[in-house]
C-alpha positions as CSV (number, residue, x, y, z in Angstrom):
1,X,15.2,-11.8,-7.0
2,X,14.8,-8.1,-7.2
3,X,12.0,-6.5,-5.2
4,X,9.6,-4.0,-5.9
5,X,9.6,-0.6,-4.7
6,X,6.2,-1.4,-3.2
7,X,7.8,-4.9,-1.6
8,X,10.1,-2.5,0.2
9,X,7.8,0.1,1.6
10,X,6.4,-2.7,3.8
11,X,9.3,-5.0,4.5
12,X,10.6,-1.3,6.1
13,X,7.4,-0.9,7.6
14,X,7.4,-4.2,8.7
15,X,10.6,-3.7,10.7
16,X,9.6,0.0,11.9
17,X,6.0,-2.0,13.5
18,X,8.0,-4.7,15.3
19,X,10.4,-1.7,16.8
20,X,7.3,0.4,17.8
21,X,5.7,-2.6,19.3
22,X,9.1,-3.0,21.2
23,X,8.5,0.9,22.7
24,X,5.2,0.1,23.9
25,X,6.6,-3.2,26.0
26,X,8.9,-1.2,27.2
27,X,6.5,1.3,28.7
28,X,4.5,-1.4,30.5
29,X,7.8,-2.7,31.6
30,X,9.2,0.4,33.1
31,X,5.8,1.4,34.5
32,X,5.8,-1.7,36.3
33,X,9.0,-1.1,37.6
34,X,8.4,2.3,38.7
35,X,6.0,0.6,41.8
36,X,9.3,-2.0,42.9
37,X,11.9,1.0,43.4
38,X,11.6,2.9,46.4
39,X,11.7,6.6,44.9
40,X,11.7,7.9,48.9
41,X,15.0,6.1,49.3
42,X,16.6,7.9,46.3
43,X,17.8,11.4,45.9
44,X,19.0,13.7,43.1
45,X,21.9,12.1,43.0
46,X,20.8,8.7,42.6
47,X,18.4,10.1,39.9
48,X,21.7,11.4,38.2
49,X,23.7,8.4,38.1
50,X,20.5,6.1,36.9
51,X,20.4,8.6,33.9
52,X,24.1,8.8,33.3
53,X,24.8,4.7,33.2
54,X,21.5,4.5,30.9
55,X,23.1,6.6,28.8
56,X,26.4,4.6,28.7
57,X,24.2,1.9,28.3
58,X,22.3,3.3,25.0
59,X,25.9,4.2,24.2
60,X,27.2,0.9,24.5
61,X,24.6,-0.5,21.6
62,X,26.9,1.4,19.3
63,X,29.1,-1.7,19.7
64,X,26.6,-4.0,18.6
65,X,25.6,-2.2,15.6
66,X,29.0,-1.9,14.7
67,X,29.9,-5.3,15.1
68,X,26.8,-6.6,13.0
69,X,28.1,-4.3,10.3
70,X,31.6,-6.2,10.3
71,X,29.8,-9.5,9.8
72,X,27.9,-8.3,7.3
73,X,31.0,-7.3,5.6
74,X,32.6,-11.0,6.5
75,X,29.9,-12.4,4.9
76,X,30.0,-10.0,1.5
77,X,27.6,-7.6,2.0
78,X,29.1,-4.0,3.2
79,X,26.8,-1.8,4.0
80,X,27.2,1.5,5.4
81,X,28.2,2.6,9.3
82,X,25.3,5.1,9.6
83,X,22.9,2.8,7.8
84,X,23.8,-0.1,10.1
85,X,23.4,1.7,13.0
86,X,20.1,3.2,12.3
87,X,19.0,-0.3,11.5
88,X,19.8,-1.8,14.2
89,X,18.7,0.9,17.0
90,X,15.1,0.7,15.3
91,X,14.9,-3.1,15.7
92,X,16.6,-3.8,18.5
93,X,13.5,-2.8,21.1
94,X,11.1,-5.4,19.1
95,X,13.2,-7.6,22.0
96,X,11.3,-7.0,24.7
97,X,8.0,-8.4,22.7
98,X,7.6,-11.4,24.0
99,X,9.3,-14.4,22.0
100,X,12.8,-12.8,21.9
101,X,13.3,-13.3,18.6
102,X,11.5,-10.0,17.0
103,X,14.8,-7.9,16.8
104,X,16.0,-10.2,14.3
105,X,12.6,-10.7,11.8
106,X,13.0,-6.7,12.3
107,X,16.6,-6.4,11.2
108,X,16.0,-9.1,8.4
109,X,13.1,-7.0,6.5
110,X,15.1,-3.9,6.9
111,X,18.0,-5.8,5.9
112,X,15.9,-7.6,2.7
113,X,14.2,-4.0,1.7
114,X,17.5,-2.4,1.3
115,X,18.5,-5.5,-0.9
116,X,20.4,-7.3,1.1
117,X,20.2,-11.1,0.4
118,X,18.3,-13.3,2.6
119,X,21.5,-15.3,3.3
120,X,24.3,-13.0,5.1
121,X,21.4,-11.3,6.8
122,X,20.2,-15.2,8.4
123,X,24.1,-15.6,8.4
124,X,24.9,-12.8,10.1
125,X,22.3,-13.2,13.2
126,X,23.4,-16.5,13.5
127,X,26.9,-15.5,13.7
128,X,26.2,-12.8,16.0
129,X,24.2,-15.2,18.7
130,X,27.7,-17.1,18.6
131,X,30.0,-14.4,19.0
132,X,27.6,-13.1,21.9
133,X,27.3,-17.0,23.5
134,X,31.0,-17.3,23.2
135,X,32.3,-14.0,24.5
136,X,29.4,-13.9,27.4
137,X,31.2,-17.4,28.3
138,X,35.0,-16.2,28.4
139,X,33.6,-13.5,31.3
140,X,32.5,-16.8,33.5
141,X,35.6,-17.8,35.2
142,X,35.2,-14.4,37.1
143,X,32.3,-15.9,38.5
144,X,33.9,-18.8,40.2
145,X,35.3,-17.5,43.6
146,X,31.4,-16.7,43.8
147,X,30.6,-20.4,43.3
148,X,33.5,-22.2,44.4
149,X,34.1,-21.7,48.3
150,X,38.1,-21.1,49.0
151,X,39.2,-20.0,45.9
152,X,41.3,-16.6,45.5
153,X,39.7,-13.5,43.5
154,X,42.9,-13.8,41.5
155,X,42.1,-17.5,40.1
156,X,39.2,-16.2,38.2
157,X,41.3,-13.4,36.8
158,X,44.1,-15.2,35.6
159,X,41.5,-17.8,33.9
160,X,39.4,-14.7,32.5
161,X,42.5,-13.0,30.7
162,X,44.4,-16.9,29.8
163,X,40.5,-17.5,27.8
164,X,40.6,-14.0,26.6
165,X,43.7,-14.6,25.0
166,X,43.1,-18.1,23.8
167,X,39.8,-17.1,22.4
168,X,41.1,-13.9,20.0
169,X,44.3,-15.6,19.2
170,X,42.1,-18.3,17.4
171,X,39.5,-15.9,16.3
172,X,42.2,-13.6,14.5
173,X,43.9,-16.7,12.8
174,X,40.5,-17.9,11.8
175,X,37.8,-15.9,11.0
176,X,39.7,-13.0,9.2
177,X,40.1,-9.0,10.0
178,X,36.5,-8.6,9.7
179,X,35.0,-10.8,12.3
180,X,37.9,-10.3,14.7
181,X,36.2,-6.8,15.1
182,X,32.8,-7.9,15.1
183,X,34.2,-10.3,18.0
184,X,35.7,-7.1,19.3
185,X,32.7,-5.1,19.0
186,X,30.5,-8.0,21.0
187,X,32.8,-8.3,23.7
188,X,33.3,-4.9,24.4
189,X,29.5,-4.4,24.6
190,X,29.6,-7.4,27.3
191,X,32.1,-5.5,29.1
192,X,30.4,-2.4,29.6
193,X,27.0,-4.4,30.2
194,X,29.0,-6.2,33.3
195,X,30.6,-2.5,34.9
196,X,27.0,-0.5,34.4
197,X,25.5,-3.4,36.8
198,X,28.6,-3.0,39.0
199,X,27.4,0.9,39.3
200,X,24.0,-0.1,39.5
201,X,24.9,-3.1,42.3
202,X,26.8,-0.6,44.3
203,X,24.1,2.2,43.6
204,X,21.3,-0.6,45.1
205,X,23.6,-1.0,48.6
206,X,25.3,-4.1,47.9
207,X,29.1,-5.3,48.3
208,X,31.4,-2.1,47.7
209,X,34.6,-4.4,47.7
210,X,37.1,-3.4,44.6
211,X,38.3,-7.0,44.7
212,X,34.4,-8.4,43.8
213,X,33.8,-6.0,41.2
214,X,35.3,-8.3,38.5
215,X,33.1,-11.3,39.8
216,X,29.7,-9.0,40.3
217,X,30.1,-7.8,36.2
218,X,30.8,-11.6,35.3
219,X,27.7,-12.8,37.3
220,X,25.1,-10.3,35.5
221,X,27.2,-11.0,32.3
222,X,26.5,-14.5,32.6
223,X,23.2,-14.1,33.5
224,X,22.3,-11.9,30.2
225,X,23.9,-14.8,28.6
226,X,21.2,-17.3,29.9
227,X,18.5,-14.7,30.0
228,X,19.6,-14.5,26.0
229,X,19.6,-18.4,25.5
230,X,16.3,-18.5,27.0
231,X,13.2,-19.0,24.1
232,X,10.4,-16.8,24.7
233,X,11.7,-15.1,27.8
234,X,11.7,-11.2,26.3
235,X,15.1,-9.8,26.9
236,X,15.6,-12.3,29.2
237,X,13.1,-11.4,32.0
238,X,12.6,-13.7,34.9
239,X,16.2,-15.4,33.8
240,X,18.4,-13.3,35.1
241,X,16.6,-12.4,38.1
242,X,17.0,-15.6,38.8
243,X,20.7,-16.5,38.4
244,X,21.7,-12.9,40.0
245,X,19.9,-14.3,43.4
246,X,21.6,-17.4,43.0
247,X,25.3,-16.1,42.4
248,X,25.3,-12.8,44.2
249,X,22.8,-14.2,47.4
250,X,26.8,-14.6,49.2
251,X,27.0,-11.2,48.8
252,X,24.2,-9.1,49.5
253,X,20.7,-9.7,50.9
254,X,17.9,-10.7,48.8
255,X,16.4,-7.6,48.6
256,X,19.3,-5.3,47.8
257,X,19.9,-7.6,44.7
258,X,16.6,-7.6,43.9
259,X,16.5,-3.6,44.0
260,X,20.0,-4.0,41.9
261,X,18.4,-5.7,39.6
262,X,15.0,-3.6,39.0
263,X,17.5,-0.5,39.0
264,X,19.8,-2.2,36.0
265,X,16.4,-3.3,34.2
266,X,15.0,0.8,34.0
267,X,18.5,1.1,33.2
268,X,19.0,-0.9,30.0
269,X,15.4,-0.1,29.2
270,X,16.2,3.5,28.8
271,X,19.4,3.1,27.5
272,X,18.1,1.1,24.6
273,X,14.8,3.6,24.7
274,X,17.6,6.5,23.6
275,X,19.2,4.4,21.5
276,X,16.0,4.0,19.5
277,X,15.3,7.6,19.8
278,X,19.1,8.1,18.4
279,X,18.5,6.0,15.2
280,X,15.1,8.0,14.8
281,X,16.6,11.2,14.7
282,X,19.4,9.5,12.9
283,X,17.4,8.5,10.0
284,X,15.5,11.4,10.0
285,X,18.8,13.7,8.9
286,X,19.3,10.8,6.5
287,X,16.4,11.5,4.6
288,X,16.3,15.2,5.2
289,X,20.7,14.8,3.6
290,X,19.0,12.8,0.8
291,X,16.3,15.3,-0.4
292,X,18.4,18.2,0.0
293,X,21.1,16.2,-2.6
């Protein structure tokens, strides 16, 4: 059923509310978190790097955008690179209102307004949970020297790349060109999540051992995964707190991964704070391209 141009004007406003009531969580959020660091301890160049990995952070959200676009193209309904972007860096905030399910009722009325069918858009968040659930689980044999007393950093290696491998061998053969890249685009966004935590680990004090790295990034990947899988807990909070004590407590003390894991929160606060602002000013050149044409 066709909508209205009035039907549209507040199905977009509908999503632009949920992603302004995601900026105002995250200023409570980051204000609280500005009275847990210790800005004495930190100096310019601590200050530097925080701003540099939120910004490879806000980067990294690229990926997701990108790989929501190839499932809506899976699923039949192409839309545009710069319009899938823009859509997704104005919802994605409405994640940190509490219920954790905001960023998709935001994408969904954008998605709707711009006539996309009700069915790829419910489709393609459903798909994109699974792609995220599944490629957050191939990173999890990196945890298991952390878990499992005696076993060689390489064991969790070998069964990280052996699943890799499995995983987009049967992904490419099944799902089609399309969602291959969206699988792509998800797992690279994992990825990155897992070494901007290693920066921010190292950054807090914690274990500077090359050889861990691989295990620390799969312990705060898994732990976004059940921070994710978690109803009501927005953006995970309180989830993975929880399972970075449990998995990382062999490695550091208690307090240096809790200061780890304040650090990474500011951190993918602002990243996904300038990725809003980048779809803002995104959209903004849209319209101003539009009236000009």
């Amino acid at each position: 059923m066709a909508l209205g141009p009035r039907a549209k004007t507040w199905l977009n406003r509908i999503g632009a509310f949920l992603g302004l009531a995601g900026v105002v969580f995250v200023g409570i959020r980051l204000q609280g978190y500005t009275g847990e660091i210790d800005f004495r301890r930190m100096g310019a160049a601590s200050y530097t790097a925080i701003i540099a990995l939120a910004g490879v952070y806000g980067v990294s959200n690229l990926l997701l955008a990108l790989g929501w676009r190839h499932l809506l193209h899976h699923l039949g309904a192409p839309v545009s690179r710069p319009w899938a972007i823009r859509t997704y860096a104005i919802s994605q905030l409405a994640k940190y209102v509490p219920g954790n399910i905001f960023q998709f009722a935001g994408r969904q009325a954008i998605g709707v307004a711009a006539g996309i069918g009700n069915g790829p858009l419910v489709k393609s968040t459903a798909y994109e949970v699974a792609a995220l659930i599944v490629g957050g689980l191939l990173f999890s044999p990196l945890v298991l020297p952390l878990v499992v007393t005696g076993l060689p950093d390489w064991f969790g290696w070998v069964s990280f790349v052996a699943a890799v491998a499995i995983a987009f061998w049967l992904i490419g053969h099944l799902g089609g060109a399309a969602f291959c890249h969206a699988a792509i685009c998800y797992f690279g966004f994992l990825g990155l999540s897992g070494l901007v935590f290693v920066a921010v680990f190292d950054l807090a004090g914690g274990a500077r051992e090359f050889a861990l790295y691989p295990a620390i990034a799969g312990a705060y990947i898994l732990a976004w995964l059940l921070g994710l899988l978690t109803p009501g807990a927005p953006a995970g909070l309180g989830v993975r707190e929880a399972v970075l004590l449990f998995l990382l407590g062999g490695l550091s003390s208690s307090p240096v991964i809790l200061l780890a894991v304040v650090i990474g929160r500011a951190v993918t606060i602002l990243g996904d704070l300038l990725f809003f602002a980048g779809g803002q000013v995104a959209r903004r050149s849209y319209w101003i391209t539009n009236e000009r044409d």
